[in-house]
Each structure stands twice: as structure tokens, then as C-alpha cells.
N, C-alpha and C positions, 0 to 999 in steps of 0.2 A: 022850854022849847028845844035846846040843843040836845037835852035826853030824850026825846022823843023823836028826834032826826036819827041820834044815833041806835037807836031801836031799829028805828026804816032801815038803816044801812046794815047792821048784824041779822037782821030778820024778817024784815022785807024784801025792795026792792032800792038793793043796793046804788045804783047807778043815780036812780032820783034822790036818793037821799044825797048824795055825795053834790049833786045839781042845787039841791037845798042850801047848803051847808057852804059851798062858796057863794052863794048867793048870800046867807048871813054875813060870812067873809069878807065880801068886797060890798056888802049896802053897809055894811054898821050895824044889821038888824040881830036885834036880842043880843045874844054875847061875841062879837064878830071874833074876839080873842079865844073862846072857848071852841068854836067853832074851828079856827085857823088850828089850832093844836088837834083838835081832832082827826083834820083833815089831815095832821100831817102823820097824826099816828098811822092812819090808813095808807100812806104813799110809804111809810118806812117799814111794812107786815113784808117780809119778803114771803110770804103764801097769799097775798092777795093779789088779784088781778087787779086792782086798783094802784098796782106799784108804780112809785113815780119819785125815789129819790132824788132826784135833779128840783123838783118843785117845791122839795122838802127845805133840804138846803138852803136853795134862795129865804122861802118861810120863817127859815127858822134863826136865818142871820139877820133878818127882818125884827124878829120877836129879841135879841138878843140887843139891836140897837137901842130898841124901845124901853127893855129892861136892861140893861149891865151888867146889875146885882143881882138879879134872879134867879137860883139854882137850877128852879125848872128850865127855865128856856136855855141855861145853858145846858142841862144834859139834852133837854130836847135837840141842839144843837151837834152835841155830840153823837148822837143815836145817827142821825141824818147824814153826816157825814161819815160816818162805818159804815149804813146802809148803801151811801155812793159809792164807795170804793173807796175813798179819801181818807186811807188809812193813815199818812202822816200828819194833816189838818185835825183829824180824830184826837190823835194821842197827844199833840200841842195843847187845845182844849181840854181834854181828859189830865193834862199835867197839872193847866193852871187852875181847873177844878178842886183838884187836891192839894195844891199851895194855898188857895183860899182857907180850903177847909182847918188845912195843919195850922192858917195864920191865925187863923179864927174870926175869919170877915163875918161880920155879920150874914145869920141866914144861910148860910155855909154851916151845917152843923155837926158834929159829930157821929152824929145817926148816918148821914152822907156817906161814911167811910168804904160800909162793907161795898156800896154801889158804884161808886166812881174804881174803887180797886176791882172788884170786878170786870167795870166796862175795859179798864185799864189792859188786866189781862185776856181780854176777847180781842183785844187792837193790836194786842202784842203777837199774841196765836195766828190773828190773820195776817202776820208782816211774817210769818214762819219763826216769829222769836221767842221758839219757846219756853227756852230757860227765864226768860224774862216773864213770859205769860205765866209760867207757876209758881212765879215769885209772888205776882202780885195777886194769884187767884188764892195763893199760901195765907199771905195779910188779911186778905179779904174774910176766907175762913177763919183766922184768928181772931178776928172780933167776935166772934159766940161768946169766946171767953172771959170778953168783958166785963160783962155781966150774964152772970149762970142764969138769976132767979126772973129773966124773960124770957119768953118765947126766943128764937135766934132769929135774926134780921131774915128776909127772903131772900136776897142778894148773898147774903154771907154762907148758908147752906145751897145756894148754884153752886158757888165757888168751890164747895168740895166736889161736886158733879166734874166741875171745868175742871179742875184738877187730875181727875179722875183720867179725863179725855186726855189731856195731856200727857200722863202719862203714860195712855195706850197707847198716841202716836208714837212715843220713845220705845216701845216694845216691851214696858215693865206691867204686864199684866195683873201678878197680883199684889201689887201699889194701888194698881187702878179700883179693881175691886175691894180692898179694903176701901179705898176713899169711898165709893157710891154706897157701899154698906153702912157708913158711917153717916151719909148723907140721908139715906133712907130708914135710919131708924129714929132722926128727927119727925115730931106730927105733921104729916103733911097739910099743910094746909094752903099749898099752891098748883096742886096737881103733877108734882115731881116724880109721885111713880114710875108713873105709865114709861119716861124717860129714862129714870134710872133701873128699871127693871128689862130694860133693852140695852141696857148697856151693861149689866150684869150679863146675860147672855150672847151679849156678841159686842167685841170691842169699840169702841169708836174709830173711825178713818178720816183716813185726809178728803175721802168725798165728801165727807159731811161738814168741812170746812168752807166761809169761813163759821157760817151759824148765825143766828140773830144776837146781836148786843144783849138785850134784854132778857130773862129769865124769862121761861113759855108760862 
């Protein structure tokens, strides 16, 4: 039922879907938890008109009481509060994300890395700190090299894109283009072109700060 709400909302008639879907939320009905993340995905799209970070937040420290240990609901958490603007609350969670992970809490796992260092360096970029943002979009990309013989993590080839951005806001252009080059001759299989091929032709700016958390 809750794919089938979210079909209505991507390709229907968004508004009733979304009427649906707290109503699963707040009855219990069907998966009120699948529902509530969904909902909140849709409030933290900063391209949606359905934006509603303030709603997120609350949501999602909701979902975080209820889980602890949950890595989803804590990145969901994390996303919610960069989309508020709650860029130091962000990077607090975004730290202790990554102490879990380095302690090796259960469910925390190493897979985790390229992501939470990513998010890391999106929090940093938007506090304007950048040296620190491509430090950790730097780590983020160096996990490919973990292991060669996979695919590279999705999060980990962003991170050479972020990089990339970062260091066109410094004015080191052709940094920046080798990094997207590098990012783009990985198999896309996340729709990175279309991105990186716009940023090969025209640098990235500070108006296009701060960006979405998450990889498009």
C-alpha cells in the first residue's frame, strides 16, 4: 500500500497522496513507519513544493527516540536537519555517526563511510568551511579504493563531484575538472552525468550553495 501512495505522490496527484500517507502516519494504518519516512523524504526535496523541514525534524527526532541504534533514522535525521538550516545540530550527528561507525556499533557499518563522510562534507561546505569540506569529500572518495574488484559506492564517486565544487569555489579550475573527469568515467549508474557534464562546462558558484545532502 505505501508503494502505491508513493506512485500517487511521484505521478499522480501529489497533494492527496501526501493526505494519504499521514493518514497511514498518524492511524497506524499499514506501515505508519514507512510512511512517516517517506513523508519525510518528501519535506527534506528542497525542489519540492511539499517542502517542509521544520516537520521533518520534529519526525525525525521522533523516529531517532524510537530507534537509537538505527543508522537510518539517524541519517534520516541528519538530512532533516541540513535541510533546516541546522547546520551545527547536523555536523554533531554527522560526528557521532562516524564514531559509531569507526567504533564498530553494531549496524553502523563500514559500508556507511563513503556516506556519512560525504554528508559530512556537504555540512562543512555549507558552514563555508571549506578546507574541512574537502577533507572529508577527499576520505569519502578514497574509499573506492578499498576495494577495486566493486562497483564504487554511490556516495563515494558524489564525493569526487563535491570535490570538484569545492575546488571551483577556491578558483583551482583545473583541480576541479580533473576531479569531475574522474568522477564521470566511473559507470554511471546514478544519473551523475547530466551534473557532471554541467559542471565540466561551467564551474560551480556559491549560488548553487548550500545543495541537497544527498546525491541527485
Amino acid at each position: 500500500m505505501i508503494k502505491l501512495l508513493s506512485k500517487l505522490v511521484v505521478s499522480g496527484d501529489a497533494a492527496k497522496g501526501i493526505e494519504y500517507l499521514r493518514m497511514c502516519k498518524e492511524k497506524g494504518y499499514f506501515n505508519s513507519t514507512a510512511a512517516e519516512l517517506l513523508l519525510i523524504e518528501i519535506f527534506t526535496d528542497p525542489d519540492s513544493r511539499f517542502k517542509d523541514p521544520g516537520t521533518a525534524v520534529k519526525w525525525s527526532a521522533e523516529l531517532r527516540k524510537a530507534y537509537p541504534l538505527h543508522p537510518q533514522m539517524h541519517f534520516v535525521q541528519i538530512v532533516s536537519l541540513y535541510e533546516a538550516g541546522q547546520y551545527e545540530e547536523a555536523g554533531k550527528e554527522a560526528l557521532e555517526y562516524l564514531k559509531r561507525v569507526d567504533d564498530g556499533v553494531p549496524a553502523y557499518r563500514r559500508r556507511y563511510l563513503p556516506r556519512i563522510l560525504s554528508a559530512l562534507g556537504s555540512i562543512r561546505l555549507a558552514e563555508n568551511r571549506k578546507e574541512e569540506a574537502q577533507e572529508y569529500f577527499r576520505r569519502a572518495a578514497g574509499t573506492i579504493k578499498d576495494d577495486t574488484s566493486v562497483h564504487p559506492a554511490r556516495w563515494a564517486v558524489w564525493a569526487l563531484v563535491r570535490q570538484g565544487n569545492v575546488s571551483d569555489l577556491k578558483g583551482q579550475r583545473p583541480q576541479a575538472l580533473a576531479l569531475y573527469k574522474e568522477a564521470r568515467a566511473y559507470h554511471d549508474e546514478w544519473g551523475f552525468v547530466e551534473f557532471i557534464d554541467r559542471y565540466l562546462k561551467k564551474p560551480f558558484s556559491e549560488k548553487e550553495l548550500p545543495g541537497p545532502l544527498p546525491p541527485p
